[in-house]
PyMOL commands that place a pseudoatom at each C-alpha (Angstrom):
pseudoatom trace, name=CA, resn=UNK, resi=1, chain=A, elem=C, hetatm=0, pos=[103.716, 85.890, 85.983]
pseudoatom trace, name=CA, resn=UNK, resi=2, chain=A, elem=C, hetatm=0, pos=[103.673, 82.719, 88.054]
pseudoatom trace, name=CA, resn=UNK, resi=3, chain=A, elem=C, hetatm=0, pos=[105.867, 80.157, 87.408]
pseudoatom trace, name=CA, resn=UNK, resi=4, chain=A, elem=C, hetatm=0, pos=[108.162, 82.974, 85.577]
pseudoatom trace, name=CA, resn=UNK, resi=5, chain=A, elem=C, hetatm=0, pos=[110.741, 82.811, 89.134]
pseudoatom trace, name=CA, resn=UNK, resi=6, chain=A, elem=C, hetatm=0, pos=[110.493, 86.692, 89.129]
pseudoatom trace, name=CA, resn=UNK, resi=7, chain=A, elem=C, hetatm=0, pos=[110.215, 86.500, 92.693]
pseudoatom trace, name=CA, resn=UNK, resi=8, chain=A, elem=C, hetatm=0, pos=[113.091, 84.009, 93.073]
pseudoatom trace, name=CA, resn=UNK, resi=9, chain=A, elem=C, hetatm=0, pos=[115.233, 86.415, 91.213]
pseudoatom trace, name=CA, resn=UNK, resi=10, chain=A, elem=C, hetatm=0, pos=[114.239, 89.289, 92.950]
pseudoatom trace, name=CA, resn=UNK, resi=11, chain=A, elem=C, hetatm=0, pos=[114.974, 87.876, 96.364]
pseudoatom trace, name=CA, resn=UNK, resi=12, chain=A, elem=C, hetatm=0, pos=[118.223, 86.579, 95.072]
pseudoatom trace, name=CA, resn=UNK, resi=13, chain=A, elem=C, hetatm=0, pos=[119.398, 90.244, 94.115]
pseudoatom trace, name=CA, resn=UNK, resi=14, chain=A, elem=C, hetatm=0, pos=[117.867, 91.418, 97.216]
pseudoatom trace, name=CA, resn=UNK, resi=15, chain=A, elem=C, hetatm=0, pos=[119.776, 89.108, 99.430]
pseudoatom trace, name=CA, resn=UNK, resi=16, chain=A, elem=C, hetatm=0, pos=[122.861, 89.664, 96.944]
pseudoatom trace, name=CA, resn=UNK, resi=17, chain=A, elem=C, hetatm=0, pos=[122.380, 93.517, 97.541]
pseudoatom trace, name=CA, resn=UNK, resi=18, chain=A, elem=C, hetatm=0, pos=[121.770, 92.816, 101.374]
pseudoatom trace, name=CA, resn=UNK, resi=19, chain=A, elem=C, hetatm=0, pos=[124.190, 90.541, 102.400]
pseudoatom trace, name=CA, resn=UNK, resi=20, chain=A, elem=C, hetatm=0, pos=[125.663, 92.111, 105.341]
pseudoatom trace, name=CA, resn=UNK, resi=21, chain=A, elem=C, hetatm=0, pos=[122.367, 92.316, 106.598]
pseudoatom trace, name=CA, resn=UNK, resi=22, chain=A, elem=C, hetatm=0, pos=[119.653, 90.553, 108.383]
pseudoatom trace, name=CA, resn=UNK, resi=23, chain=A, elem=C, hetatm=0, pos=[116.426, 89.968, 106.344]
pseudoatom trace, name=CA, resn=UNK, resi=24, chain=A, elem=C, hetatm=0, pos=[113.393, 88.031, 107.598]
pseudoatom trace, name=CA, resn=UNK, resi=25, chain=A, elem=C, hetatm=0, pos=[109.389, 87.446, 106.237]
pseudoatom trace, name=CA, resn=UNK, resi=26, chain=A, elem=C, hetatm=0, pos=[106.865, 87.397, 108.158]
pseudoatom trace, name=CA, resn=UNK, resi=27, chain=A, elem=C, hetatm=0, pos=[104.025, 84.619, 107.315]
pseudoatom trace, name=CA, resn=UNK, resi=28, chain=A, elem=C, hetatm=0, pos=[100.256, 84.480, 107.900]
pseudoatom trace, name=CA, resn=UNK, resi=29, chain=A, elem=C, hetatm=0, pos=[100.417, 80.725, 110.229]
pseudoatom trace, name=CA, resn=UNK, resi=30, chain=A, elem=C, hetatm=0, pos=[98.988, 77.246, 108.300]
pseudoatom trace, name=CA, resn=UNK, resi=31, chain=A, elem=C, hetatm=0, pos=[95.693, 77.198, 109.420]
pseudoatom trace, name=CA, resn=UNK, resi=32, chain=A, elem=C, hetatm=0, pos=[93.670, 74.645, 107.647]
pseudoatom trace, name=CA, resn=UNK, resi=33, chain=A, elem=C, hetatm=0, pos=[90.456, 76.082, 108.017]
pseudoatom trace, name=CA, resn=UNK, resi=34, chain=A, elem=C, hetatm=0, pos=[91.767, 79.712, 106.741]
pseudoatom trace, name=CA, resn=UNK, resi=35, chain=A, elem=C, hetatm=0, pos=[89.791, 80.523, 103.560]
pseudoatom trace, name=CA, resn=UNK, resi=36, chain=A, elem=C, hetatm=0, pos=[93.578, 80.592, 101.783]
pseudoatom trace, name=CA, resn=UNK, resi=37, chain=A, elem=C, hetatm=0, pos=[94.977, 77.533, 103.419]
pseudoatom trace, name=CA, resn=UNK, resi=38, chain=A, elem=C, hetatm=0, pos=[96.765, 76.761, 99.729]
pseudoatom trace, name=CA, resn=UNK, resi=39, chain=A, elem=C, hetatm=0, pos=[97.900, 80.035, 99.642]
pseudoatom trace, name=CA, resn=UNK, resi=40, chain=A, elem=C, hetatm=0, pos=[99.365, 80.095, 102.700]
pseudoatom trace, name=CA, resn=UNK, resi=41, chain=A, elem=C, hetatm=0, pos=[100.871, 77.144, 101.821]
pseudoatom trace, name=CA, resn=UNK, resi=42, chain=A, elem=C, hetatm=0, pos=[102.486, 77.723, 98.874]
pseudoatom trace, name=CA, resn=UNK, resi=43, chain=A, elem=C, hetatm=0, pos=[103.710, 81.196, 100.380]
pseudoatom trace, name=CA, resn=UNK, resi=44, chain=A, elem=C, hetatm=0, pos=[105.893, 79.186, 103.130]
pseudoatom trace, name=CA, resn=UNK, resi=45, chain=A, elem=C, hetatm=0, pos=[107.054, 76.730, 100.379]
pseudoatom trace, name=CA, resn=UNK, resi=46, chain=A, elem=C, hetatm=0, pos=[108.447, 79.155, 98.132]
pseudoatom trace, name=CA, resn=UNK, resi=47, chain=A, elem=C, hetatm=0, pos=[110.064, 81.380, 101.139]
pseudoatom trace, name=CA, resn=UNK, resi=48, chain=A, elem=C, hetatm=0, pos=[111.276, 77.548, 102.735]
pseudoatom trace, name=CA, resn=UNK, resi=49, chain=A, elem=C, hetatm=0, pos=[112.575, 77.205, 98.332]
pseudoatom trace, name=CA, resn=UNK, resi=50, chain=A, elem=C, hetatm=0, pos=[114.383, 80.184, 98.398]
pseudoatom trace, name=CA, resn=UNK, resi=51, chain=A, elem=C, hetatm=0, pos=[116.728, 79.820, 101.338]
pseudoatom trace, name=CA, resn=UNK, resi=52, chain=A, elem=C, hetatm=0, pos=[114.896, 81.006, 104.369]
pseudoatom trace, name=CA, resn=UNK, resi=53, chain=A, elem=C, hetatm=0, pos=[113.947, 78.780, 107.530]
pseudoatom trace, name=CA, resn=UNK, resi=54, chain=A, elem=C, hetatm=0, pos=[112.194, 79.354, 110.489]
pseudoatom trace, name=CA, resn=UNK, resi=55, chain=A, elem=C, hetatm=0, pos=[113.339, 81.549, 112.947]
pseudoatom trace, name=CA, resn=UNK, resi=56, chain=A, elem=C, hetatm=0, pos=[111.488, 80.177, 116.338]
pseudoatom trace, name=CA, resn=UNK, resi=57, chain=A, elem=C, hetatm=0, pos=[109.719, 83.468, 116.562]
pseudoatom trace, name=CA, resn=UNK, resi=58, chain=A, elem=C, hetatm=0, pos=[106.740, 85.162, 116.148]
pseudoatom trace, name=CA, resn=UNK, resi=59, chain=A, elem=C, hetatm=0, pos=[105.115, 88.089, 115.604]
pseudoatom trace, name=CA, resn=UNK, resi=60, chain=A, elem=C, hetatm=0, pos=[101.473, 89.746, 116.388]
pseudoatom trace, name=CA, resn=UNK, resi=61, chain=A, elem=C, hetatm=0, pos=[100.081, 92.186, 114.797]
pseudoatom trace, name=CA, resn=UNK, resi=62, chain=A, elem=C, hetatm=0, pos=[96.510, 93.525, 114.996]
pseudoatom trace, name=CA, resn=UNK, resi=63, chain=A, elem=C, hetatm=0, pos=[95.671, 90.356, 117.291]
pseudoatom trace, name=CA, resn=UNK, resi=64, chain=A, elem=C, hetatm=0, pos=[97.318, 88.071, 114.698]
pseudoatom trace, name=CA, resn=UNK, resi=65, chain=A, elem=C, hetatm=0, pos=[100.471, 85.944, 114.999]
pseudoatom trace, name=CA, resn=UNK, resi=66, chain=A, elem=C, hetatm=0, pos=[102.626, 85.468, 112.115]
pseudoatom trace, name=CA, resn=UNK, resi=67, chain=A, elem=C, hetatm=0, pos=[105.271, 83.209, 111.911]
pseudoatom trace, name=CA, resn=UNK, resi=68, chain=A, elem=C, hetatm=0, pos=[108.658, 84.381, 111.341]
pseudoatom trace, name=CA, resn=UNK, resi=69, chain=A, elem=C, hetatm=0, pos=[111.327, 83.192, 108.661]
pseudoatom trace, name=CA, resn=UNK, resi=70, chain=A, elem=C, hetatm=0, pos=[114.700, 84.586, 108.098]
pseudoatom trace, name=CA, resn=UNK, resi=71, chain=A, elem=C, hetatm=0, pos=[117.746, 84.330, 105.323]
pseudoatom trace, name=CA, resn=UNK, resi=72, chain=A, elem=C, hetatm=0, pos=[120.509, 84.273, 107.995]
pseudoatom trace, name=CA, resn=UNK, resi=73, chain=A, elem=C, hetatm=0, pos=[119.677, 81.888, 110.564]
pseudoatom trace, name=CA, resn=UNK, resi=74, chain=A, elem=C, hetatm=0, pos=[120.285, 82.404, 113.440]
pseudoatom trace, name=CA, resn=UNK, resi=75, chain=A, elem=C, hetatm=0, pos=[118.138, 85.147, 113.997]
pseudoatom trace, name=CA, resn=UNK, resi=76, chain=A, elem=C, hetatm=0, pos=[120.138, 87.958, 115.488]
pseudoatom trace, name=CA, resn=UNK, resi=77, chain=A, elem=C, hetatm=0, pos=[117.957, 89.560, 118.631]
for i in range(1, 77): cmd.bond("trace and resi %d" % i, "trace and resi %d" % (i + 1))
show_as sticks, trace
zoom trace
C-alpha cells in the first residue's frame, strides 16, 4: 500500500474532521546508528509532507525521548 497516499488521505480527513482541535505525532529521534535510521527518516518526511512541523518539544517515554510534531503550530501548552 505504499506509495498509494492512503495515509496522506487519512490524515487529511482526520485533520478535516479535527479542525478545531490540536493534533500532534510523536517521533522516534534521527539517530543514525538506530537499526531503522531510513525508517525513521522517511517517517519525519512524510509527517514534515503532510503539514506538520516541529513543535520544540519532547516527550519520554519508557526512558526514550521522542520528538514532537504538531498540525497547528504553535503548540498550545
Amino acid at each position: 500500500l505504499r506509495g498509494m497516499r492512503y495515509g496522506g488521505q487519512a490524515l487529511q480527513l482526520y485533520r478535516t474532521l479535527y479542525a478545531q482541535r490540536q493534533c500532534t505525532v510523536d517521533l522516534e529521534p534521527l539517530d543514525d546508528a538506530a537499526e531503522n535510521a531510513a525508517q525513521r527518516i522517511r517517517r519525519r518526511r512524510f509527517y514534515l509532507k503532510n503539514g506538520f512541523s516541529p513543535s520544540g518539544y519532547a516527550l519520554e517515554y519508557r526512558g526514550m525521548a521522542f520528538e514532537l510534531l504538531c498540525c497547528t503550530p504553535p503548540l498550545r501548552t
